[in-house]
C-alpha positions as CSV (number, residue, x, y, z in Angstrom):
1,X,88.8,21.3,3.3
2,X,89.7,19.3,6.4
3,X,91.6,22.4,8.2
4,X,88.5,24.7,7.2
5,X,85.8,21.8,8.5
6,X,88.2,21.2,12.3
7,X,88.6,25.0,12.7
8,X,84.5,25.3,12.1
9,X,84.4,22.8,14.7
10,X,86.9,24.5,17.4
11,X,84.7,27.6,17.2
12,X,81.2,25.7,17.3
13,X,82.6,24.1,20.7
14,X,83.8,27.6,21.9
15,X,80.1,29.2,20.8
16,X,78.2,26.3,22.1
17,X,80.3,26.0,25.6
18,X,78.0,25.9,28.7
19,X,79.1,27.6,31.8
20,X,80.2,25.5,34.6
21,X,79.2,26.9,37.9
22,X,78.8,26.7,42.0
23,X,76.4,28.9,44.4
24,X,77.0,30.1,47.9
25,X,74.6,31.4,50.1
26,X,73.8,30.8,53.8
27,X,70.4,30.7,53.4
28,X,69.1,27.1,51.7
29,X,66.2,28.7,49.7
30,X,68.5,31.2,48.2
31,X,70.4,27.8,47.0
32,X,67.2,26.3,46.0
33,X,66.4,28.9,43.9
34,X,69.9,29.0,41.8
35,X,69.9,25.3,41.4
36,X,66.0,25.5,40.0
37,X,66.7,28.2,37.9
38,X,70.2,27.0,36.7
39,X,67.7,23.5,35.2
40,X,65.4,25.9,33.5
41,X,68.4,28.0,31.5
42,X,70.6,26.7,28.5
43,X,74.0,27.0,29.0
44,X,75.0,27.1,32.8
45,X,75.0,23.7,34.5
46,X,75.0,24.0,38.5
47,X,78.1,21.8,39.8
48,X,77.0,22.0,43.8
49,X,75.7,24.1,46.2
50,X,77.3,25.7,49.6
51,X,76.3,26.9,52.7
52,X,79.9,27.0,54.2
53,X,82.5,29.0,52.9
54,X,85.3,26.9,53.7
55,X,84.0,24.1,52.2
56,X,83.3,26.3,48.7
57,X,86.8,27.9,48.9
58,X,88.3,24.4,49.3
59,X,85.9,23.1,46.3
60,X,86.9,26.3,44.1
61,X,90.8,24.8,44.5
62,X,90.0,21.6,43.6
63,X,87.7,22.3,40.9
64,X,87.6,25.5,39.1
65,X,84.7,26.5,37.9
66,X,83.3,29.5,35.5
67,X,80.7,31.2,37.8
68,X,80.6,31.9,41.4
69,X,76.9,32.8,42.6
70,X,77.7,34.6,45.9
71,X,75.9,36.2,48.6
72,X,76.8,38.8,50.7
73,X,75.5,39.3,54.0
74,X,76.7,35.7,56.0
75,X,77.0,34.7,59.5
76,X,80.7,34.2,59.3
77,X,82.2,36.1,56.1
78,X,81.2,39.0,53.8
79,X,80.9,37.6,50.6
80,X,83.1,40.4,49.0
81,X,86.0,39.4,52.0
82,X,85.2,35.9,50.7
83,X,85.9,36.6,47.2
84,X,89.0,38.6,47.8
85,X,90.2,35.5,49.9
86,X,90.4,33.3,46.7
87,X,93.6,33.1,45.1
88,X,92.2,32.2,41.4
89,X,89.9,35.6,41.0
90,X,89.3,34.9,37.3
91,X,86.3,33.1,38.3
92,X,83.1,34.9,36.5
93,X,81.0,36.4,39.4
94,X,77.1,37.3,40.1
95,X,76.3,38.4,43.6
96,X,72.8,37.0,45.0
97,X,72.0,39.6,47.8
98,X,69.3,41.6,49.5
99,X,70.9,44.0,50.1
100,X,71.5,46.5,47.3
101,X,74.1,48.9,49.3
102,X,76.8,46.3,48.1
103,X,76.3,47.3,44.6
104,X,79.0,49.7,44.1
105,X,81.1,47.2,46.1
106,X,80.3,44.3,43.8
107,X,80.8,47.0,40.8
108,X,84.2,47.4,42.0
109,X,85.1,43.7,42.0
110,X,84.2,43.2,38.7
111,X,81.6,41.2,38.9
112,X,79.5,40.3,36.1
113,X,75.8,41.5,37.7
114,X,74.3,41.9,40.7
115,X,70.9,40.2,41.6
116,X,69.1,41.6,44.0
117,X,66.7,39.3,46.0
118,X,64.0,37.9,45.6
119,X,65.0,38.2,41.9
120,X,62.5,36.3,39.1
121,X,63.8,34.0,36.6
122,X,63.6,36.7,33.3
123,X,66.1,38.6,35.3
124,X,68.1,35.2,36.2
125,X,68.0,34.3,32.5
126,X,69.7,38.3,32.0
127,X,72.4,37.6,34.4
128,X,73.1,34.3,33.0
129,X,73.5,35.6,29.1
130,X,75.5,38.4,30.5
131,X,78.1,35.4,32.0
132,X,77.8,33.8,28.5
133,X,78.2,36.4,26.4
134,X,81.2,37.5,28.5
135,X,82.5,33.8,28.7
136,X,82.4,33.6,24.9
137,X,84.4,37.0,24.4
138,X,87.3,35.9,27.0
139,X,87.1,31.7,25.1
140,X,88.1,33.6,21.9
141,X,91.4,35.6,22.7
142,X,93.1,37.0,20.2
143,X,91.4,34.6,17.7
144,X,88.9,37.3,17.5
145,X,88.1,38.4,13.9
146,X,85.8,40.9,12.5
147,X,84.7,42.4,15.9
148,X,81.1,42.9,16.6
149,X,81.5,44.5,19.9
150,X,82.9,45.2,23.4
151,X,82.2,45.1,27.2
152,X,82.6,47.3,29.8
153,X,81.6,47.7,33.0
154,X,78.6,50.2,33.8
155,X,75.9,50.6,35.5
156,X,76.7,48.1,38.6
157,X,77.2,45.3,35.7
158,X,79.0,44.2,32.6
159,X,77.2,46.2,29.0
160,X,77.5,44.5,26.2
161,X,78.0,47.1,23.6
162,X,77.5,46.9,19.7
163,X,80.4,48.4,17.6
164,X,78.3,49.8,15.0
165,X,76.1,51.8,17.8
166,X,79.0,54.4,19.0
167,X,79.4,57.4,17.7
168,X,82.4,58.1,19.7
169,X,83.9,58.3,23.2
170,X,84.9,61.0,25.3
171,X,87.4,61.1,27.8
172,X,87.9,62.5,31.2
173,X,90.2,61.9,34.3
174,X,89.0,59.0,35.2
175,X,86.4,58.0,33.2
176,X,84.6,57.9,29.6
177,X,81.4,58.6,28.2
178,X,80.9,56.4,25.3
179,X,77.9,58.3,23.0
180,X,75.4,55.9,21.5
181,X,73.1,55.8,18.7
182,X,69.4,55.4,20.1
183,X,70.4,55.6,23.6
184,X,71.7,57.4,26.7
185,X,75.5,57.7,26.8
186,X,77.1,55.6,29.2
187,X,80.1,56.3,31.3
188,X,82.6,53.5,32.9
189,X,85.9,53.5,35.0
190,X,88.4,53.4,32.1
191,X,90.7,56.0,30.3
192,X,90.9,56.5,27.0
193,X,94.1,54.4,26.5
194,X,92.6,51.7,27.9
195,X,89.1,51.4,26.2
196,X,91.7,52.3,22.6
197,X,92.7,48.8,23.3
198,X,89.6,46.8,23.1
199,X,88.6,48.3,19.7
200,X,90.1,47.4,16.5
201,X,92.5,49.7,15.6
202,X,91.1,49.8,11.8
203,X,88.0,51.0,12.7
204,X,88.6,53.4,14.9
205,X,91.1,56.1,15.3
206,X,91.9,58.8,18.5
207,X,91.6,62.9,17.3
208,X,91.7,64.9,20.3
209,X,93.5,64.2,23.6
210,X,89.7,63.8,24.7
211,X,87.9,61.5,21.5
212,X,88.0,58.4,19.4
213,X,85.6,58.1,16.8
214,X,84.7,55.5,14.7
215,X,86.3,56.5,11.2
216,X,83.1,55.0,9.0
217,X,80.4,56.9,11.1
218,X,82.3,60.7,10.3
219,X,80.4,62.7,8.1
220,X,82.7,65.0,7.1
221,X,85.9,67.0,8.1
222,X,85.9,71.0,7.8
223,X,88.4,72.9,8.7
224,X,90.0,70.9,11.0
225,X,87.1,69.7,12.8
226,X,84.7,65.9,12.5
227,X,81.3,66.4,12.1
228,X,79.7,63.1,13.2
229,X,75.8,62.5,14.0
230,X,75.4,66.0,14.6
231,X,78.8,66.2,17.1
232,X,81.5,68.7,16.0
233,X,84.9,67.3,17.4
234,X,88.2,69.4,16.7
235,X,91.2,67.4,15.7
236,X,93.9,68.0,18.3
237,X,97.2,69.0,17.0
238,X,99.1,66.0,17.8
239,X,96.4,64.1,16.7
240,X,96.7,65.8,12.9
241,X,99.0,63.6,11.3
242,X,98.2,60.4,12.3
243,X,94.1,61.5,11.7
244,X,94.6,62.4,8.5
245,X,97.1,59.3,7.5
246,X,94.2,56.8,8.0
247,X,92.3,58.4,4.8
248,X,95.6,58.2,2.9
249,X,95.6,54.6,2.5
């Protein structure tokens, strides 16, 4: 009863966690509006504000934080150069810019979303649950049970995306299309191999050299070939065996 009540705890403090974080922008107002925004949202509490990038790097080594707000365009640095220059890059990042030709830039850093300015506090608050959301996912490691979902990065941002709404993924050279119930298909950066590891193996299982599906959305199998929300998929050859093993158990 005691090991069930401490473990309820430990994950109540990992859901409940609020995201520590520091802004940089060479503009005061900019800073003003992160640090008036940060009191008006749950979860992210605004440690200081910088207007020189020497003095945030040398912060950042002292004391890491979760979130770096970051603009761009400054007098002295880029704020992409800036962010390559730190040697802890786990930090969570959202770029505050006006400038919007930095996007696919930013994309390529991994950063968590991109606000372009001015920006209003509704699409603050968006930026901020994406952070939290992706926060939680990283807090839980391999403690993770009973997956819910994934997150990839699309669109210039991170997407949180629902297990239960794929209906598969389809692979290409250098990228995937994951299909989606109710909603346009979105591609990302990845290979198939690598998306195959963020989804639990049990529910989902690889048939072609081109798709995974999610084994409890197939409808049926006929002659070799899924049927699945109105997709036909052939099974690949070296894809029989192990395809047809999963409804064996």
């Amino acid at each position: 009863m005691l090991f069930c009540f401490a473990q309820k705890y430990i994950f109540q403090k990992i859901f409940t966690m609020t995201i520590t974080c520091i802004a940089l922008d060479d503009e005061p107002l900019g800073l003003e509006i992160i640090d008036t925004f940060c009191a008006m949202v749950e979860g992210v509490e605004l440690h200081k504000t910088f207007t020189n990038p020497d003095e945030a790097a040398q912060h950042l080594r002292k004391n890491p934080v979760d979130l770096l707000f970051l603009d761009i365009q400054m007098p002295n640095i880029n704020g992409i150069d800036f962010y390559r220059s730190l040697p802890n890059q786990d930090v969570m990042l959202i770029f505050t810019t006006a400038y919007s030709q930095y996007a696919v830039e930013g994309f390529n850093l991994n950063a968590i979303d991109y606000l372009l300015k001015p920006f209003s506090l509704e699409r603050f608050k968006q930026a901020i649950q994406k952070a939290q959301d992706y926060h939680k996912y990283i807090q839980q490691g391999d403690a993770r049970t009973a997956e819910s979902h994934i997150f990839v990065r699309a669109e210039y941002s991170l997407v949180k995306i629902l297990l239960q709404d794929i209906i598969c993924i389809e692979g290409f050279d250098d990228y995937v299309k994951i299909h989606l119930r109710d909603r346009k298909p979105l591609l990302t950066r990845l290979n198939l191999k690598a998306i195959s590891q963020k989804l639990p193996q049990q529910s989902f299982v690889r048939i072609h050299r081109s798709f995974i599906v999610p084994i409890q959305k197939i409808d049926s199998v006929r002659n070799k070939v899924v049927h699945i929300s109105g997709m036909e998929i052939p099974i690949g050859a070296n894809y029989e065996t192990d395809f047809f093993r999963v409804f064996e158990q």
